[in-house]
C-alpha positions in Angstrom: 221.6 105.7 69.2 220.7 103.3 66.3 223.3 100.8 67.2 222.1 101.0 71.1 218.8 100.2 70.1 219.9 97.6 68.1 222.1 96.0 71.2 219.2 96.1 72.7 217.0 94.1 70.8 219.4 91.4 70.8 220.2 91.8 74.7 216.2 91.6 75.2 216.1 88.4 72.2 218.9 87.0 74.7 215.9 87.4 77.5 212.6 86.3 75.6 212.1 83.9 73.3 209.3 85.8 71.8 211.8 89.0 70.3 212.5 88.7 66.6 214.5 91.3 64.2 213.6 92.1 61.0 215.3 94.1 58.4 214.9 95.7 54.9 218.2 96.8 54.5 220.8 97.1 57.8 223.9 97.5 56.4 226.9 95.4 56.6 227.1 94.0 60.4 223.9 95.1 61.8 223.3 92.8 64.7 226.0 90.1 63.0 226.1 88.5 67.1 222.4 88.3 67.1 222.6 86.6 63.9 224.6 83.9 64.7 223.3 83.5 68.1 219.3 83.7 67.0 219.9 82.6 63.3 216.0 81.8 62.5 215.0 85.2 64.7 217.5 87.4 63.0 215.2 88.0 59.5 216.2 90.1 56.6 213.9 90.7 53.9 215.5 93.7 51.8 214.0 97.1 50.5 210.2 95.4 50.8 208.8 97.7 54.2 205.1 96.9 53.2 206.0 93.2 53.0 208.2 93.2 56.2 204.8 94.6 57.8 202.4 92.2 56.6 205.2 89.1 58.1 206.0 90.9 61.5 201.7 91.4 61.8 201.4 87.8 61.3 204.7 86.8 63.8 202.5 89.0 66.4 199.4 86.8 66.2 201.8 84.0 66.8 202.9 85.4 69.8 206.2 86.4 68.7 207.6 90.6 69.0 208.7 91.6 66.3 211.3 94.2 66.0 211.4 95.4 62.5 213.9 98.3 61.7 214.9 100.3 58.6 214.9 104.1 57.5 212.0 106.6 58.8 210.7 107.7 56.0 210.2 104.2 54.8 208.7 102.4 57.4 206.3 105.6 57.4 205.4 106.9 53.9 205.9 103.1 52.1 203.7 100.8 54.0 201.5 103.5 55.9 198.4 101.2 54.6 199.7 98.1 55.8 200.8 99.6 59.3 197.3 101.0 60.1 195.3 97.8 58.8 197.8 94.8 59.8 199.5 96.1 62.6 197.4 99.2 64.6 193.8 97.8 63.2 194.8 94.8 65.4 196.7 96.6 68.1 199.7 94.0 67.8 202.8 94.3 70.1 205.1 95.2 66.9 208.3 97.7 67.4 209.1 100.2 64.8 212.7 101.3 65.0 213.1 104.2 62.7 216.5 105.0 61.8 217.3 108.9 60.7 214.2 110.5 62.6 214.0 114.3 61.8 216.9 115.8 59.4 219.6 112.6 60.2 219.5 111.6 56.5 220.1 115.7 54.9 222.9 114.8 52.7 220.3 112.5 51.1 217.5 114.6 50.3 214.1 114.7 50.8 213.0 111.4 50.3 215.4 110.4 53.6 214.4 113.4 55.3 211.6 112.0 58.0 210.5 115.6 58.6 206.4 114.5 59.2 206.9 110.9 60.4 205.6 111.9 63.9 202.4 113.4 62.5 201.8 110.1 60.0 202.3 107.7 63.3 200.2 110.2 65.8 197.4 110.2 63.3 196.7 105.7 64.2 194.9 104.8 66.6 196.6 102.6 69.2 200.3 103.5 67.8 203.0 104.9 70.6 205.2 107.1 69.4 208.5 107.7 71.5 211.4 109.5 70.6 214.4 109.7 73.2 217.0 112.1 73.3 220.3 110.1 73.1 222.0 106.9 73.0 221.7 106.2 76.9 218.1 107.1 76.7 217.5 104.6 73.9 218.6 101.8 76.0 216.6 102.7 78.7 213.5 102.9 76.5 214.1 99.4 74.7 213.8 97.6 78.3 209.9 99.3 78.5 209.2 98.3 75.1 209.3 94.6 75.7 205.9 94.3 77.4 204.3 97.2 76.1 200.6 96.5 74.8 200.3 97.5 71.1 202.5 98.7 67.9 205.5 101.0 69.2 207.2 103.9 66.7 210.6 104.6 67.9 212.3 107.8 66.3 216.0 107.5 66.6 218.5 110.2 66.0 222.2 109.7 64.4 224.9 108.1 66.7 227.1 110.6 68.6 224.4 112.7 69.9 225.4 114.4 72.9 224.7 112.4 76.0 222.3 114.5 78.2 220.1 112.0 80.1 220.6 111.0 83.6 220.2 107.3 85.1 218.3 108.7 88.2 215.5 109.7 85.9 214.5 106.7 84.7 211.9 106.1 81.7 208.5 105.6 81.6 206.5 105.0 78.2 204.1 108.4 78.4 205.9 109.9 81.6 207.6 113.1 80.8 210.9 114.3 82.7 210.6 118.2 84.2 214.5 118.7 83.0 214.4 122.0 84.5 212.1 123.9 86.4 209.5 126.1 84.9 210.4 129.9 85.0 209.6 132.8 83.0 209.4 130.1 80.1 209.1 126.3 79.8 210.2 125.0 76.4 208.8 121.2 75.7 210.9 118.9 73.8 211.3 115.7 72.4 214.0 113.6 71.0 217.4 115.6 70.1 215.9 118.8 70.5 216.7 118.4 74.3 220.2 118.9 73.8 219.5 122.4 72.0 216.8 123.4 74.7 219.6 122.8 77.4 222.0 124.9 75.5 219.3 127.6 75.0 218.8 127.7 78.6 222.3 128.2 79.4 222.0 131.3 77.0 219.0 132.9 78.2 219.7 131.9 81.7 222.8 134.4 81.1 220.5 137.1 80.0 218.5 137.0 83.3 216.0 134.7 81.7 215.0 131.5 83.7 213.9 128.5 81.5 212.1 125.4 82.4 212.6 121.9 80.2 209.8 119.3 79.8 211.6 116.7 78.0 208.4 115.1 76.1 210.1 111.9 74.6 206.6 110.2 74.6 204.6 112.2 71.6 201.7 109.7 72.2 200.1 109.0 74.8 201.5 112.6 76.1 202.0 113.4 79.6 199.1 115.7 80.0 199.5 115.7 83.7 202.9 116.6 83.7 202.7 119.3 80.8 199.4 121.1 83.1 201.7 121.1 86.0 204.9 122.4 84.6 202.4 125.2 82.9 201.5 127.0 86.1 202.4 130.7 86.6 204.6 130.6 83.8 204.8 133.3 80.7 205.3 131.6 77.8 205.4 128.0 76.6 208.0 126.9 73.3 207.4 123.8 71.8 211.1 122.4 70.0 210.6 119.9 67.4 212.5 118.6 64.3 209.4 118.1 62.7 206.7 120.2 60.4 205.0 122.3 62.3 201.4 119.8 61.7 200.6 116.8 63.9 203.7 116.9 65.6 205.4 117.7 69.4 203.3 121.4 68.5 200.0 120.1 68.1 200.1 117.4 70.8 200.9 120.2 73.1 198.2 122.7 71.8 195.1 120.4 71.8 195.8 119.3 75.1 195.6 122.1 76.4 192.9 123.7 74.1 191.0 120.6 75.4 192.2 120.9 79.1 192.0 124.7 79.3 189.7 126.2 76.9 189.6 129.6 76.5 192.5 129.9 79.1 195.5 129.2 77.1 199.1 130.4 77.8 201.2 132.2 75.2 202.6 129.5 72.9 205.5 129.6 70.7 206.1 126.7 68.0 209.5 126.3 66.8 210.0 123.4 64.2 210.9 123.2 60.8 209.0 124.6 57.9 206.0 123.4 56.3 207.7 122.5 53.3 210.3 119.8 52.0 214.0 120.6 52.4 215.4 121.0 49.2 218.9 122.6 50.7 221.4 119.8 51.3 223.9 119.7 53.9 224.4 118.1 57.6 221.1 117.7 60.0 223.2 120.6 62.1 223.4 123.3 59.1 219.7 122.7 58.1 218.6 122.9 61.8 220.5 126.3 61.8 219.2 127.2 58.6 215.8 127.0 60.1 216.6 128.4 63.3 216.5 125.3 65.1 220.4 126.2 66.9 220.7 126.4 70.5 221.5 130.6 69.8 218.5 130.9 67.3 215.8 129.2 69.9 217.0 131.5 72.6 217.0 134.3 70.2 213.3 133.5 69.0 212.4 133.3 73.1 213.8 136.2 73.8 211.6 138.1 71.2 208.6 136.2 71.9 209.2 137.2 75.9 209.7 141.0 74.3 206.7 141.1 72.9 204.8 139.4 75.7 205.6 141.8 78.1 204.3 145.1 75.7 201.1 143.7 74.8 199.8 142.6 78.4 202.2 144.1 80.9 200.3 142.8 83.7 199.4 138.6 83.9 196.4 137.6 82.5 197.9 135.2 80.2 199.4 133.5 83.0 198.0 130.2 84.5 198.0 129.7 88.6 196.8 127.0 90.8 195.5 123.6 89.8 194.3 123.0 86.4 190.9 122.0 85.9 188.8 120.8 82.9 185.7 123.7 84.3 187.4 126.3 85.9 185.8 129.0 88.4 187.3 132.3 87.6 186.8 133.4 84.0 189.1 136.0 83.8 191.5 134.6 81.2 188.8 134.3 78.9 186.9 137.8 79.2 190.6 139.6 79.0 192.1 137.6 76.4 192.6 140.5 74.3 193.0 143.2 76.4 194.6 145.4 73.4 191.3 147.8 73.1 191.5 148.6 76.8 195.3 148.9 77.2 194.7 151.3 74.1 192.6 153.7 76.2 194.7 153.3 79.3 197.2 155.0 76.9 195.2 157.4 75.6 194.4 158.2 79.5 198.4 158.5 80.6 199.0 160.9 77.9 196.3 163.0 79.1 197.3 162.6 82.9 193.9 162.9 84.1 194.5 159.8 86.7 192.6 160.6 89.7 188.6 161.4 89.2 189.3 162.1 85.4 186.7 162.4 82.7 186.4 158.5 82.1 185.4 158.3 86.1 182.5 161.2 85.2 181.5 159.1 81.9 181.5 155.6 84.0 179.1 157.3 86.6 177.1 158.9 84.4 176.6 155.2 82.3 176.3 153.4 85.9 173.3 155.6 86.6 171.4 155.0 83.6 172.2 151.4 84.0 170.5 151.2 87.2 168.1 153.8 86.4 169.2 156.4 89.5 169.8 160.0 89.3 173.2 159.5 90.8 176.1 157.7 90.9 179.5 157.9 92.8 182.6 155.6 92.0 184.5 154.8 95.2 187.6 152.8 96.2 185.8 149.3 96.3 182.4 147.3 97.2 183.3 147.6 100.9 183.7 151.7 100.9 180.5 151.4 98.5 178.6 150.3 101.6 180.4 152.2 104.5 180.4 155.7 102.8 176.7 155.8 102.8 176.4 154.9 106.7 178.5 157.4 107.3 176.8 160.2 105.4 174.0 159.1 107.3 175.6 159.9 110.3 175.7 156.6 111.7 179.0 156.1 114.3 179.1 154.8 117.8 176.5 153.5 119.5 174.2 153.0 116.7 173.0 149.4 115.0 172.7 148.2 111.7 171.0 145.2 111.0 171.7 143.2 108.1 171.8 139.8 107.2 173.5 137.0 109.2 174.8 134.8 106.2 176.5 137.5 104.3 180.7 137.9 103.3 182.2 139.7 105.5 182.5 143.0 104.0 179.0 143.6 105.0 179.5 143.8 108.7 182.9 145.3 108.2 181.7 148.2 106.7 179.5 148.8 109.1 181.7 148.4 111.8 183.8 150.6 110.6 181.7 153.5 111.0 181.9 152.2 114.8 178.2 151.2 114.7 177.1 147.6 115.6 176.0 144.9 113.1 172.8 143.1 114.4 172.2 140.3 112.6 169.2 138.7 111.5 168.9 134.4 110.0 168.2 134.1 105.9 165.7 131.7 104.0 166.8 129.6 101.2 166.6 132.3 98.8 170.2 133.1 100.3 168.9 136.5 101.6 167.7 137.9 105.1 164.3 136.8 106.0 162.3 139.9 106.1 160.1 138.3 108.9 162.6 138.4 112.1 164.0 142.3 110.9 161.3 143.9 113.0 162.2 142.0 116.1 165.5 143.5 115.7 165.0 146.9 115.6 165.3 149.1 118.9 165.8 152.4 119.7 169.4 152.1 118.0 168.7 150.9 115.1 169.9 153.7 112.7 169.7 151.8 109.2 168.8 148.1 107.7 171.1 146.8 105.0 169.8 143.9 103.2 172.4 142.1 101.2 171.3 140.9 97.8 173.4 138.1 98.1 174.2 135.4 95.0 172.5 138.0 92.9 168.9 136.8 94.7 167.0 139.7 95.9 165.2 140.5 99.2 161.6 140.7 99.6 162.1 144.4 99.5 158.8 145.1 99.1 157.8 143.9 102.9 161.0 145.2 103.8 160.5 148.5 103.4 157.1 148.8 104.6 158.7 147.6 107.9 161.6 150.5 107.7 159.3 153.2 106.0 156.6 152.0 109.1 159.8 152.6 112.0 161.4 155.7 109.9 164.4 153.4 109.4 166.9 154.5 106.1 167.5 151.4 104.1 171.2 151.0 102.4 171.3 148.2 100.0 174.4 145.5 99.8 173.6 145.5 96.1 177.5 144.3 95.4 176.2 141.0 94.2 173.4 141.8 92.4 173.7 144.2 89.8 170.8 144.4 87.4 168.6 141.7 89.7 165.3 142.7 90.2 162.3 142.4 92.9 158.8 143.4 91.5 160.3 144.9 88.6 162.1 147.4 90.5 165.9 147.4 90.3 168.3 146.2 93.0 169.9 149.9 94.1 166.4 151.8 93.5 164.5 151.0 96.8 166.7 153.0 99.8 168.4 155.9 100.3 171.2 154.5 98.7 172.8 151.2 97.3 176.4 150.2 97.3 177.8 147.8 94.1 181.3 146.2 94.1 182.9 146.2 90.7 185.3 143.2 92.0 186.8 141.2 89.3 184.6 138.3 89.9 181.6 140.0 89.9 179.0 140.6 87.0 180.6 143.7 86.3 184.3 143.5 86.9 187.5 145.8 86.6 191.0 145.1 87.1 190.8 145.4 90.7 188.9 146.6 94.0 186.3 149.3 92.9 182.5 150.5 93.9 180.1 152.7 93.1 176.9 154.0 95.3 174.1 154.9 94.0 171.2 157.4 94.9 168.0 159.1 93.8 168.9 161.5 96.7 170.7 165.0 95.9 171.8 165.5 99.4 173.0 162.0 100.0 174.9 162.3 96.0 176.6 165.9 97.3 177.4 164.6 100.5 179.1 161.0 99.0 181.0 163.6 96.9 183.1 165.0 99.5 183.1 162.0 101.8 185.0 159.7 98.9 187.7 163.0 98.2 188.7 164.0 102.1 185.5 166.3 102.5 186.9 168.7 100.3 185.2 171.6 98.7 187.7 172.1 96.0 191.5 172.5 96.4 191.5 175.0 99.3 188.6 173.9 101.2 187.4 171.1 103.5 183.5 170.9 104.3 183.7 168.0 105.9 185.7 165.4 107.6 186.3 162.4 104.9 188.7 160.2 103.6 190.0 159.0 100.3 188.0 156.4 98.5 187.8 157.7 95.0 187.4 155.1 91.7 190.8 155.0 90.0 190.7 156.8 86.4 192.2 153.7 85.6 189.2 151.3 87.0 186.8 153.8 85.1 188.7 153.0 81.3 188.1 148.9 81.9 184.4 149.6 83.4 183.3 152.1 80.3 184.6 149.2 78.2 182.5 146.4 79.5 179.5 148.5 80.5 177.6 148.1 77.9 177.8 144.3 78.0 176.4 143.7 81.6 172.4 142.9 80.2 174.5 140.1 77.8 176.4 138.9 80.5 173.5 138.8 82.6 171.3 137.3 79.9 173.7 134.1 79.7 174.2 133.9 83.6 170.6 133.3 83.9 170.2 130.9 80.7 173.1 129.2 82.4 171.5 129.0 85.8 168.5 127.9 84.1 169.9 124.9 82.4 171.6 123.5 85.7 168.5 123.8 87.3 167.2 121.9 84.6 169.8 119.3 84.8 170.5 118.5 88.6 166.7 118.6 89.1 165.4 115.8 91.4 168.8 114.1 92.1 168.6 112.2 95.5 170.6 114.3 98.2 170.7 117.4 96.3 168.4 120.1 96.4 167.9 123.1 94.0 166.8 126.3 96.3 163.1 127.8 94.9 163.1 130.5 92.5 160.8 132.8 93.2 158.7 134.2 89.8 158.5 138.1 90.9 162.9 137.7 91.0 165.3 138.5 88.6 168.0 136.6 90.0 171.2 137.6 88.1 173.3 134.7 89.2 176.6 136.3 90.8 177.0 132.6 92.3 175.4 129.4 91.6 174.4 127.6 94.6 172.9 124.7 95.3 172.1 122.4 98.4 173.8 119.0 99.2 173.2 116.5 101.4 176.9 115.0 101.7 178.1 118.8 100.7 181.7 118.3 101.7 182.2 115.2 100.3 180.5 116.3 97.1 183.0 119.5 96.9 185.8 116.8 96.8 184.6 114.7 94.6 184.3 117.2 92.0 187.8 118.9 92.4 189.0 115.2 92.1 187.6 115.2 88.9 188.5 118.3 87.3 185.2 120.8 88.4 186.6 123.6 90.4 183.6 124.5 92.4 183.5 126.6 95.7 181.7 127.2 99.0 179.9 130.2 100.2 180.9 130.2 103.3 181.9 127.5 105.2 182.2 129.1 108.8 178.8 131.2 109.4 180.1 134.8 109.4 178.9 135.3 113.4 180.9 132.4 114.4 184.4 133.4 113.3 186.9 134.5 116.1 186.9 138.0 114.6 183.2 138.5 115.8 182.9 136.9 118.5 183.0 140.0 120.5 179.0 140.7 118.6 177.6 137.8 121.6 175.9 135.1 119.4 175.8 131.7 120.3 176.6 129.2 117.5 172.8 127.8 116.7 170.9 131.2 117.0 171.0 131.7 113.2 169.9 127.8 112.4 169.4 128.4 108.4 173.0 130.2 108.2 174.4 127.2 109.4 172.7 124.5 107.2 173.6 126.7 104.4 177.3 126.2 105.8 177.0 122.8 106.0 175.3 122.6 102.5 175.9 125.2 100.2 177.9 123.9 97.1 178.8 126.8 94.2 179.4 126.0 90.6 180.9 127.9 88.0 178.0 129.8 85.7 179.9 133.0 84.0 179.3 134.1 81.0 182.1 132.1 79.2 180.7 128.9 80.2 180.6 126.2 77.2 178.1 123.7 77.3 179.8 121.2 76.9 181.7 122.5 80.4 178.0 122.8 82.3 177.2 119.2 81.1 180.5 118.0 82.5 179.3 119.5 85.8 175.9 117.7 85.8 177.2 114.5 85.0 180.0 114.7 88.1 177.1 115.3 90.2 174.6 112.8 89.0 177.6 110.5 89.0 178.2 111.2 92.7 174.2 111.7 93.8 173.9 108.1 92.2 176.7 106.7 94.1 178.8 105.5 90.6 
């Protein structure tokens, strides 16, 4: 590789008068052609690395390219002063060829062995640091180095490395190569680790075990893009360095994506050398095995890390899908990243065997209640049974209405269609719920129940809106699945009707590990009658009471809900502050408008919404630039193929479909940094101001 690289500089002097060589100490024919060829650009100074420096800085500010060359750890630990001041301090276009990067010089000892070198050049500002693979790779990497912008460290291996790069790949200063596709592990590399990551793979690829290689040859700048992409959906990431495990290949990697990612991090696994100096002698190959570094040994340690992986989160929340983006929507990485207390109970529960409607469904019930401050609560299959079991212990079926709210998701009419009744819908205001004024308009003689839908986490003006149901003998059934703890008057979201239905989705305020409800009732009736509807109208074993079905809240559902109970008033506590401090921030921005917050609301901020002029464009512009917001529905609910059969013209719910045209949602969980909100409000004010 060394003698490549120094081919190369003479092949490039050959090419531009501007390439010079210096050398402390090259050994006996080092670039003899170059020599005689270039005999006042062929410089050797001897063992003087912090004078060699100083003369190469001051052949850059001349205009020249100086390619100065000599042993690792000298040109990093000797004249580390004079390479920050002379050459980084001034951003000259000097190269660094390093010979013996890594364990090359072991015979020698420690004082050869460039075991931190990466971590000493990482640490300048406006140093490169590149370190290819192999001989062919060198080559390739001297031709970009020519009209690169600023000083250049070039970590070379031994000659006779194995030749594993390709032609057809190219190089790019600060462009990784994707090797291999991700799989159930990517392992990062750089320099002659590749050729042990490719052996690895061939190992674990034998045991069933697919491995992706990022070939990271460029330590600095790093290929963030390429390292976030070859991330996705995978289990594990390995990091191969010959290096210390500080400031090298490892902790490029890991701040990126602790800055990238946050709290949303992938398994990691750092193999590199110890953090100590190598006082074993012997080859570079028996101290890389020493320190399990060997093709068998890296396998080995992936293999274990997989093992362990796969007992302490059997399911995927460590895993990262989709695009990457600097403020994520979905939290759940961060509110599960130790999921070890609730995987403990789920244990505790299968040794007991009490799965279906077992004690820690009577204990979640009994804590729901008090939460919401009912008499009665009854855990069901999801937020959609949550609203349909209550219509049907109402009796409602065929030939009966519902009205409810035109803007709402879909589940809303769903359930009530499923009972076989008819949804009648009525237009929302900007508070994102139905407009209390047009629900009398709506009722006729089939009306048989109003469901307002508490949508975002906003609340209905319930207090006009029962008069008008209590005044017509109408039952009211609350859509409360967004709004848990939200509050109109004081009075609690799920205490006002006959009954309320909440969706314990994994996106919503209170969240399990998938689809899950609960009803709620101060009724006894209603409570007994939910009972047997959820569990096939069954009595007990023997006897059916009733015609139901089976919509019962997993066992399961009930351990992850008991364990974050009793954190729903913090959660909602910093959704608000959160809400608060947008609202604060996109204030008064030209195009964009906050909706009104009315002062006898508890809005508990499910979603964040807010209203833009140039909405769509707005939505791209901030996925563009790493904010991952939404929108809340795009296509009004009444004007989707699927209910078309209900009769509405597109225009009879005219507030629906402005807030389809302008309804933008931002992230505004609980985990939310801010640091990540500000990021938010600048892309908006960026866009709003036209910059």
């Amino acid at each position: 590789m060394r003698n490549t690289a120094m081919n190369m500089v003479h092949k490039l002097a050959a090419r531009d008068e501007r390439v010079l060589y210096i050398g402390s100490d090259p050994g006996a024919g080092t670039l003899r052609a170059m020599s005689k060829e270039f005999p006042k650009r062929h410089l050797i100074e001897g063992i003087s690395e912090a004078h060699i420096i100083g003369m190469s800085a001051g052949l850059a500010m001349e205009g020249f390219v100086p390619y100065v060359n000599t042993i690792a750890t000298f040109l990093t630990r000797r004249c580390y002063e004079q390479v920050a001041v002379d050459l980084c301090l001034h951003n000259l276009p000097v190269r660094l060829i390093a010979n013996g990067g890594g364990l090359v010089y072991a015979p020698l000892g420690p004082t050869h062995q460039a075991i931190e070198d990466i971590a000493i050049m990482r640490a300048l500002p406006n140093m490169t640091v590149v370190c290819p693979c192999d001989a062919d790779e060198a080559a390739r990497m001297m031709e970009q180095t020519l009209d690169w912008k600023g000083p250049i460290y070039i970590r070379l291996g031994k000659g006779g490395d194995a030749i594993v790069s390709k032609a057809e790949h190219g190089f790019e200063i600060g462009k990784a190569i994707l090797m291999r596709p991700p799989g159930d592990v990517l392992m990062v590399t750089t320099g002659i680790m590749l050729q042990r990551a490719l052996a690895a793979a061939d190992l674990l690829a034998a045991q069933g075990v697919r491995a992706g290689i990022l070939h990271m040859h460029t330590v600095k700048p790093l290929d963030t893009e390429a390292l976030l992409q070859a991330i996705r959906g995978i289990k594990l990431v390995a990091t191969l360095e010959e290096h210390v495990p500080s400031g090298g290949l490892g902790s490029a990697v890991a701040e990126t994506l602790i800055d990238k990612l946050g709290a949303g991090l992938p398994t990691m696994l750092r193999l590199s050398l110890p953090d100590s100096f190598m006082h074993n002698y012997g080859s570079q190959d028996s101290l890389l095995k020493k320190h399990g570094l060997s093709a068998g040994a890296i396998a080995a340690s992936i293999e274990r890390a997989l093992t362990a992986l796969a007992h302490r989160l059997p399911s995927t929340p460590f895993h990262l899908t989709g695009h990457m983006y600097d403020v994520r929507y979905s939290y759940l990485l961060e509110q599960f990243s130790d999921p070890a207390p609730i995987l403990a109970e789920i244990g505790r529960l299968v040794a007991t065997g009490d799965f279906t409607l077992g004690k820690p469904v009577a204990e979640f019930e009994k804590r729901f209640a008090e939460l919401i401050g009912v008499r009665h609560a009854i855990g069901v299959g999801s937020g959609t049974d949550a609203l349909k079991l209550p219509l049907k212990a109402l009796g409602i079926g065929h030939g009966d209405e519902v009205i409810t709210a035109a803007n709402t998701f879909i589940a809303t009419v769903g359930a009530i269609a499923e009972t076989g009744a008819k949804p009648v819908l009525v237009d929302c205001d900007d508070s994102f719920c139905m407009n209390v004024d047009y629900v009398e308009a709506a009722i006729t003689a089939k009306t048989k129940a109003i469901m307002p839908v508490q949508l975002t986490g906003e609340v209905t003006d319930m207090g006009k809106l029962m008069a008008i149901a209590q005044r017509h003998n109408i039952p009211v059934v609350e859509d409360a699945c967004q709004g848990i703890l939200s509050e109109f008057a004081g009075k609690r979201s799920g205490t006002h009707g006959i009954a309320a239905g909440f969706s314990l989705h994994p996106l919503k305020n209170l969240n399990v590990w998938g689809d899950a409800g609960v009803v709620v009732t101060n009724d006894d009736g209603m409570n007994e009658k939910l009972r047997l509807i959820r569990n096939h109208g069954m009595k007990n074993r023997d006897e059916i009471a009733i015609l139901g079905c089976n919509s019962r809240l997993d066992s399961l559902q009930a351990v992850v809900g008991n364990w974050l109970i009793g954190q729903t008033s913090e959660i909602t506590r910093r959704r608000i502050e959160n809400a608060a401090y947008y609202d604060a921030g996109l204030a008064g921005l030209p195009g964009l408008r906050v909706p009104p917050r009315r002062p006898n609301v508890k809005h508990v901020y499910h979603l964040y919404m807010v209203f833009a002029e140039r909405r769509d464009e707005l939505y791209k512009y901030c996925l563009d630039n790493g904010i991952e917001a939404k929108i809340h529905y795009p296509i009004p609910l009444y004007q989707q193929e699927g209910l078309k059969h209900l009769g509405y013209a597109p225009g009879t719910f005219p507030v629906t479909d402005r807030h389809a045209k302008e309804v933008i949602s931002f992230p505004v969980d609980q985990h939310l940094t801010r640091a990540q909100q500000d990021r938010v409000i600048e892309t908006v004010r960026k866009f709003c101001h036209g910059r």
